[in-house]
C-alpha positions, 0 to 999 in steps of 0.5 A: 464497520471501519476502524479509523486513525486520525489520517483516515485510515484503518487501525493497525492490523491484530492478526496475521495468518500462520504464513506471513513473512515478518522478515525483510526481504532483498531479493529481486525484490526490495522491501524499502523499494516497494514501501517507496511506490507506496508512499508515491501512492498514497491513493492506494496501490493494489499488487498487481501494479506494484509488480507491474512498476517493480518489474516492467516485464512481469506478465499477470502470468508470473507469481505475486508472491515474492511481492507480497512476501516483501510487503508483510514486513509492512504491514507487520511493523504497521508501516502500510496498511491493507484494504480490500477495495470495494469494487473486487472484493479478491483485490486489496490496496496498499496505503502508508500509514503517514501520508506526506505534509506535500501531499496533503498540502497539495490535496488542500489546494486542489480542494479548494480550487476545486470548490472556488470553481 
């Protein structure tokens, strides 16, 4: 069962695990920068390409932590939302919570065009 908002998405989280960073980080990695991918991927973005695009360099090798650690202040603030994906259930996407009036826009016409072919 999903709880949905009035953009489709899930509602703001309640509870989060004794660990969980409530403040901004910038360090290496930046907070407001990884808000920025996300809201550039309004589809969802999962962590490991946040990584990939923050740091090209980062190898599956390396440790997700510090990014993670930069996106709890999101999720705390209700700014991103988390979603485990349907297909692998270890993995979860990332969505801004206020989808752009550019790209809704153009997800309406891309309906339409789709639907008129």
């Amino acid at each position: 069962m999903y709880i949905t908002s009035n953009n489709g998405l899930h509602g703001q989280a309640k509870f989060f695990p004794i660990n969980t960073n409530t403040r901004e980080l910038n360090y290496q990695v930046s907070t407001k920068a990884i808000f920025e991918i996300i809201k550039q991927h309004p589809e969802g973005i999962n962590l490991t390409d946040i990584a990939n695009i923050v740091d090209p360099e980062w190898t599956t090798d390396d440790c997700k932590r510090m990014f993670k650690r930069a996106i709890d202040p999101l999720l705390v603030n209700d700014r991103v939302r988390k979603v485990q994906c349907k297909s692998d259930k270890r993995v979860f996407l990332y969505f801004p919570t206020k989808l752009s009036k550019r790209y809704l826009f153009n997800q309406l016409v891309k309906a339409f065009l789709d639907a008129k072919n």
